[in-house]
N, C-alpha and C positions, 0 to 999 in steps of 0.2 A: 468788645468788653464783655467781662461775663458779670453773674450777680453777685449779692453782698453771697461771702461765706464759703468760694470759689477759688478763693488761698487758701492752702496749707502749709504749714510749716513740718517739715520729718526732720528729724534729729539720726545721724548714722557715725558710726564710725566706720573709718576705712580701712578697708578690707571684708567688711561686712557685705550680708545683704537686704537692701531696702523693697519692703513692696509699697509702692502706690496705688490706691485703693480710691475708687469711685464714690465710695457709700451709697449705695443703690442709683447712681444715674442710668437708666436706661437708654441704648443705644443700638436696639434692631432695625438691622434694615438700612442702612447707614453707612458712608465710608467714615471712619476713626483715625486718628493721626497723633501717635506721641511726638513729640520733640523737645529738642534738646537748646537753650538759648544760645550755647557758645556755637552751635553747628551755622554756615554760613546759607547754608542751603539743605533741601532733603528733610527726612525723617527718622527720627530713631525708629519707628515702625509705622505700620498703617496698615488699613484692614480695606480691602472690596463686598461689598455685601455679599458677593456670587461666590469668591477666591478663598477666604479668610485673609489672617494677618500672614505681611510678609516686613521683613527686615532691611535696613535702605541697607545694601552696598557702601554706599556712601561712608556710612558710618562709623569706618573701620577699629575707633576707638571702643566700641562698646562691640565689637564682633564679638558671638559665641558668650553673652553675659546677659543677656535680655531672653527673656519667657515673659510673656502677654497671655491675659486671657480676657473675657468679654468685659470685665471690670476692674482690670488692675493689670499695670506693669510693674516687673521685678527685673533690679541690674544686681549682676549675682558679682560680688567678689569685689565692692565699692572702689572706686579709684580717686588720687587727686580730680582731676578732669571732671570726673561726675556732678562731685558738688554746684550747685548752682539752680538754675529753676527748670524744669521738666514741665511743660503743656500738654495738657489732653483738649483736642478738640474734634469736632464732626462736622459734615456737610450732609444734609437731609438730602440736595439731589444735584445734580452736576451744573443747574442754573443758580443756583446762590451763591455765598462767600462760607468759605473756612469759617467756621466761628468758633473760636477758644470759650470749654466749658469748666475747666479748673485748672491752677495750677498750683504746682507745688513747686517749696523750696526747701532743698536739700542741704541742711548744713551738717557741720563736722563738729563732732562729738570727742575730742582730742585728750587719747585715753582710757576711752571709755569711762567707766563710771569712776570718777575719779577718787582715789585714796590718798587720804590727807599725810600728812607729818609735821610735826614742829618741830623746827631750829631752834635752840635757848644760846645764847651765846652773852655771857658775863663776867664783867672783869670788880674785880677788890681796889677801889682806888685810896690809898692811902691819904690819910687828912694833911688838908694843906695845899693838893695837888687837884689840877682840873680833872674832871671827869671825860676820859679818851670817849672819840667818837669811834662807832662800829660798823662794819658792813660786812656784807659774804660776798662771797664770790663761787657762783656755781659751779659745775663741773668743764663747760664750756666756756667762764670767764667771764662772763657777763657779771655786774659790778648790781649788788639788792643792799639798800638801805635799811636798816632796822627801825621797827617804829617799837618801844617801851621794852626791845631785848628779846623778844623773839618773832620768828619768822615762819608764818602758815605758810607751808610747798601741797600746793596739790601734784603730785606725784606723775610724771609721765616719763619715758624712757630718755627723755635725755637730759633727767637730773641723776644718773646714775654715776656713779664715780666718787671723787673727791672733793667734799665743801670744805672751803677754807672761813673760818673767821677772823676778819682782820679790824686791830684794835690800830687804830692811828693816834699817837706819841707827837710830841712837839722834837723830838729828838727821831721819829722814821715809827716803821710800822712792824708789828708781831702778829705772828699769825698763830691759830690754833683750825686742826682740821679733823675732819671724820669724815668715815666712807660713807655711802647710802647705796646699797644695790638693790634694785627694782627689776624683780621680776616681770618679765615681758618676752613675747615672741620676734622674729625677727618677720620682718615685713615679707610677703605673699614675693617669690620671683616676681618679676615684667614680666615672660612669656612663660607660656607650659613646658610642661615634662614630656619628654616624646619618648616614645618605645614603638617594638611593634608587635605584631600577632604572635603569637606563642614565645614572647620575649619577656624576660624578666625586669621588672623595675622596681624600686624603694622609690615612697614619696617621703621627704622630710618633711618638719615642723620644729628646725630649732629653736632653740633658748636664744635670747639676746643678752648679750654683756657676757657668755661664759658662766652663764648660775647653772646650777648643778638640781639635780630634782632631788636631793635629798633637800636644798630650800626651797623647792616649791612647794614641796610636801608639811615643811614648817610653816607655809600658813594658809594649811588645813584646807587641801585640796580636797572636794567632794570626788569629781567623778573626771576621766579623762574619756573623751570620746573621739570619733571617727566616723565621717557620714558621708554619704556620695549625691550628689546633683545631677541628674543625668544632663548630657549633651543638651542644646537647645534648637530645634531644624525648626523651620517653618511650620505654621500649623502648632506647635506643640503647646500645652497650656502649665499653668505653674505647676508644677509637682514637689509636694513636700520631701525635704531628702531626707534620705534612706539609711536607717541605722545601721553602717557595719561592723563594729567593734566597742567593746565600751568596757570601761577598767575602775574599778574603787578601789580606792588604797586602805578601806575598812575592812574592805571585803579580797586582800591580797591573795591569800588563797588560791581563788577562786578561777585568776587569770580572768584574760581576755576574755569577754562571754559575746556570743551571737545571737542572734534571736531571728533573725531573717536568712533566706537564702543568699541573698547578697555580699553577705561575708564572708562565702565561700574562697578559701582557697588565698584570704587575706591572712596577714601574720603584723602585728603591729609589738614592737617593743618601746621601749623607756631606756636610753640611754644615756651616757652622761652629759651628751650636746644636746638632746631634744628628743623629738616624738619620731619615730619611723615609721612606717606603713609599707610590708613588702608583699607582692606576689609575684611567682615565678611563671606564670603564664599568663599575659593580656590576652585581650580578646576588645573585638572591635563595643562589645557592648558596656567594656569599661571606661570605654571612653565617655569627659564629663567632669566634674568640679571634685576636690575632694576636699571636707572640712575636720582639722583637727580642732579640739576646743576641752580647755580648762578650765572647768566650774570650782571657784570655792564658798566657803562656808558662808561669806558675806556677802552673797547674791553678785558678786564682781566675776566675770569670766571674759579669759583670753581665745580670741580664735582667729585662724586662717585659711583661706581657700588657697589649692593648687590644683589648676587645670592642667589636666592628664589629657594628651591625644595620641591615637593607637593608628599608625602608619600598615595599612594594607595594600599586599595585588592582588586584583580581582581578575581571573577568566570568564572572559563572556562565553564560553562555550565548556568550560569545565580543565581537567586535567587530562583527560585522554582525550589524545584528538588524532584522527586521519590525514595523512595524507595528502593536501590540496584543501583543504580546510579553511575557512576563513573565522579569525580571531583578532578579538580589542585584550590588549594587558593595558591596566589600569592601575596606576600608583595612587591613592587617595585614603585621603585624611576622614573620607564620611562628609567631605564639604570641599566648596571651593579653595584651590589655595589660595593662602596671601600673597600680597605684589611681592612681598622679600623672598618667596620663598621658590625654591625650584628643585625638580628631579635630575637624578643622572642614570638613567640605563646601565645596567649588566647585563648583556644576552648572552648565552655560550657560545663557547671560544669558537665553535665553527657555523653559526649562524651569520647567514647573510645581514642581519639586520646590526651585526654590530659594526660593519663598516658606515652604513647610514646612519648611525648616531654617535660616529668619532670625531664632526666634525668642530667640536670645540664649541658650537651653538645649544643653550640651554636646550634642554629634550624637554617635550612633550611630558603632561602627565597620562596621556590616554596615547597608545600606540598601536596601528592594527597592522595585521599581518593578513594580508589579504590572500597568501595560500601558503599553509606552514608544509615547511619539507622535515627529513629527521635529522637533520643539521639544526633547528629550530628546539630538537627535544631535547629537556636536559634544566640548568638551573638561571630563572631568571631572576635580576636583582635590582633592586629600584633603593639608589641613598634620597635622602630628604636633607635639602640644605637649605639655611637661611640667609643670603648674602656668600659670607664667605666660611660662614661655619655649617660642618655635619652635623646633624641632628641626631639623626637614624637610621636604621635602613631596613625594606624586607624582602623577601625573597617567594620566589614561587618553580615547582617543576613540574615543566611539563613531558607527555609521553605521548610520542609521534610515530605512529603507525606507516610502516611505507606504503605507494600506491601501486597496487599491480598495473603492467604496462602493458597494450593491447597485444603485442606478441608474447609475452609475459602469459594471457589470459589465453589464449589462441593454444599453446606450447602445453598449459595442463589441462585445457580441455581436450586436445587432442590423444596426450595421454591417458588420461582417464577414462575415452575411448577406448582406446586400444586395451588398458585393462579390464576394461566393461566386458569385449569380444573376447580375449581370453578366456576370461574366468568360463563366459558363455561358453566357449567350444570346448572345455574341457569337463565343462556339468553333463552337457549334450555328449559326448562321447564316452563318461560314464555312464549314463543312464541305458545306451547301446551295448556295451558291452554286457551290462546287468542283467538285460534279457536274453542276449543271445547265451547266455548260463542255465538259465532258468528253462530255455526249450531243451536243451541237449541231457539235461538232469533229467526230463518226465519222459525221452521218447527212448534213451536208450533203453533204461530195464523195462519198456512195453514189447522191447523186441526179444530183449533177453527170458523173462521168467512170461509175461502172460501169453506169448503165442504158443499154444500147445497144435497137435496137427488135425485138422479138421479131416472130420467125416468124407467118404467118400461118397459121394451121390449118384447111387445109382439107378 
């Protein structure tokens, strides 16, 4: 049991993100435990006082949505499933009990901040004649009573369409109808957007029902934005996201403006199905959340997350390698993969290792090559699939140097000998020749011009 004041109630809409928040409980020193009431067992997270926080496995619904820090957990990108109650509790030391220190309950905000409309629906009954009873009929057909001729709609996407008002007659029934279209987004995919390293991708943000931005723009949209959440590993703590793009339709001119490095190399347009967000090279550190969001005038604003994940091979030993070499290729996501998902090898075409991974058995996402030949160099290629569908795929090349062989090494050392001694006997029998020039040059003209004939002695 925890104390009075120990409940929260958070208000979210889905696809949002909710943080829960301690308000000052202190909790040094401490193992900590979120969870979740609908999980049957496990944690949605928990901390070691020595470790930090780590993420239960278990949990696979909220994998990659969760950032913890000493006083609050955050589920980024709200889901059906979330809703419901969230526990924070602690154990002072490994001899007591778990004790629950607050919790909260997460309910849906359906709509967001809702915008009203009224229905008037009225008919002229002429004197003499009962007055016909009325009701509507929404877009989905569901049958709404009128109370005194008109009808308050709080507004959510699936009153979008055609209402009908129908006047019921003793003789059958007449209808009178109008449209209502309701601006709104179309719900967040179920899984992420794959690409890979140096590969191009657009993230969407369409429109729902087919509206056009020139009506979103009719009611008086402030600002359109684009912001990034980074990945969530182990250890990491909330981080505010990160503005990459942002647009006023006051300020049209103006274009997309940036203000952070993080925009770099992003291009987001407005077109007639929705919001886009492209750039033509990922890179592993774009992986992570991305939030479109439309603010308007009446403090009411649409938004959605899409988790982007950037499919890389990694060389443990680099791109150039030797001969007899020992090396891991590595297909990975920056995390474990999920149960559904699995690799398929592409080694070049005359690589030993492509016969060992023909055999129809899911491949490995880590492969080593315990001694590469230059059969080995050349382009390798890792697809990413879920089940039965491609995702993605990336690629890597490598350059395999051959290994000289001991007769191989023996053959130019011996060479290289031999022209060592060469060169030697031909330095040394210049050098001989050089001198024997240089004596025959000083001794001949001593014979010829200085011997004059000496004195006789007598």
């Amino acid at each position: 049991m925890c104390d009075t004041g120990c409940e929260k109630v958070v208000y979210i809409k889905e696809g949002d993100t909710v943080t829960l928040r301690l308000d000052g409980l202190e909790a040094n020193n401490e193992y900590l435990y979120w969870s979740h009431r609908s999980l049957q067992e496990g944690w949605l997270a928990w901390q070691h006082p020595l470790r930090g926080w780590s993420f239960t496995k278990g949990a696979l619904r909220w994998a990659g949505r969760l950032s913890v820090s000493q006083d609050a957990l955050s589920i980024n990108g709200v889901k059906e499933h979330d809703f419901g109650t969230v526990v924070f509790s602690r154990l002072s030391n490994l001899h007591a009990k778990i004790t629950p220190v607050k919790s909260f309950t997460v309910s849906k905000i359906t709509g967001g901040l809702p915008e009203f409309v009224m229905l008037s629906c009225h008919v002229d009954t002429p004197p003499n004649h009962r007055k016909p009873d009325l009701y509507w009929l929404n877009p989905v057909g569901e049958r709404i009573t009128l109370s005194g001729g008109q009808l308050r709609v709080a507004v959510t996407g699936r009153d979008n369409g055609r209402w009908r008002c129908v006047v019921v007659k003793d003789d059958g029934e007449d209808t009178a109808s109008l449209f209502i279209t309701v601006l709104d987004l179309l719900p967040a995919p179920e899984f992420p957007l794959y690409t890979s390293e140096q590969s191009s991708l657009s993230v969407p943000c369409p429109f729902a029902f087919n509206v056009s931005w020139e009506q979103f723009q009719s009611r008086n949209v402030k600002k359109v934005s684009w912001c990034y959440i980074p990945k969530l590993y182990w250890h990491h703590f909330i981080i505010n996201p990160q503005m990459i793009l942002v647009f006023s339709p006051k300020n049209a001119e103006q274009g997309w403006r940036s203000n952070t490095s993080r925009g770099k190399g992003f291009v987001a347009d407005l077109q007639k199905g929705g919001l886009i967000l492209s750039k033509k090279q990922w890179g592993v550190e774009d992986r992570g959340h991305y939030r479109c969001k439309f603010k308007f005038g009446n403090s009411i604003s649409l938004s959605r997350n899409v988790s982007v994940e950037v499919l890389r091979v990694v060389s443990s030993a680099g791109l150039v390698l030797h001969s007899g070499q020992s090396v891991n290729l590595t297909c990975s996501l920056g995390k474990a993969l999920p149960r559904d998902h699995w690799v398929k090898w592409f080694p070049p075409e005359r690589s030993a290792a492509r016969s060992l991974l023909s055999f129809g058995r899911l491949d490995p996402a880590q492969i080593v090559l315990a001694e590469v030949g230059p059969d080995d160099g050349g382009r390798w290629r890792c697809e990413l699939w879920r089940n039965n569908t491609r995702l993605t795929s990336a690629e890597i090349t490598l350059a395999v140097s051959r290994q000289l062989s001991v007769w191989m090494l023996v053959s130019i050392g011996g060479t290289a000998a031999i022209i060592a001694s060469l060169l030697l006997l031909i330095l040394f029998s210049s050098k001989k020749n050089h001198v024997q020039t240089d004596v025959s040059f000083i001794l001949s003209p001593s014979v010829r011009l200085c011997c004059s004939p000496k004195p006789k002695v007598i």
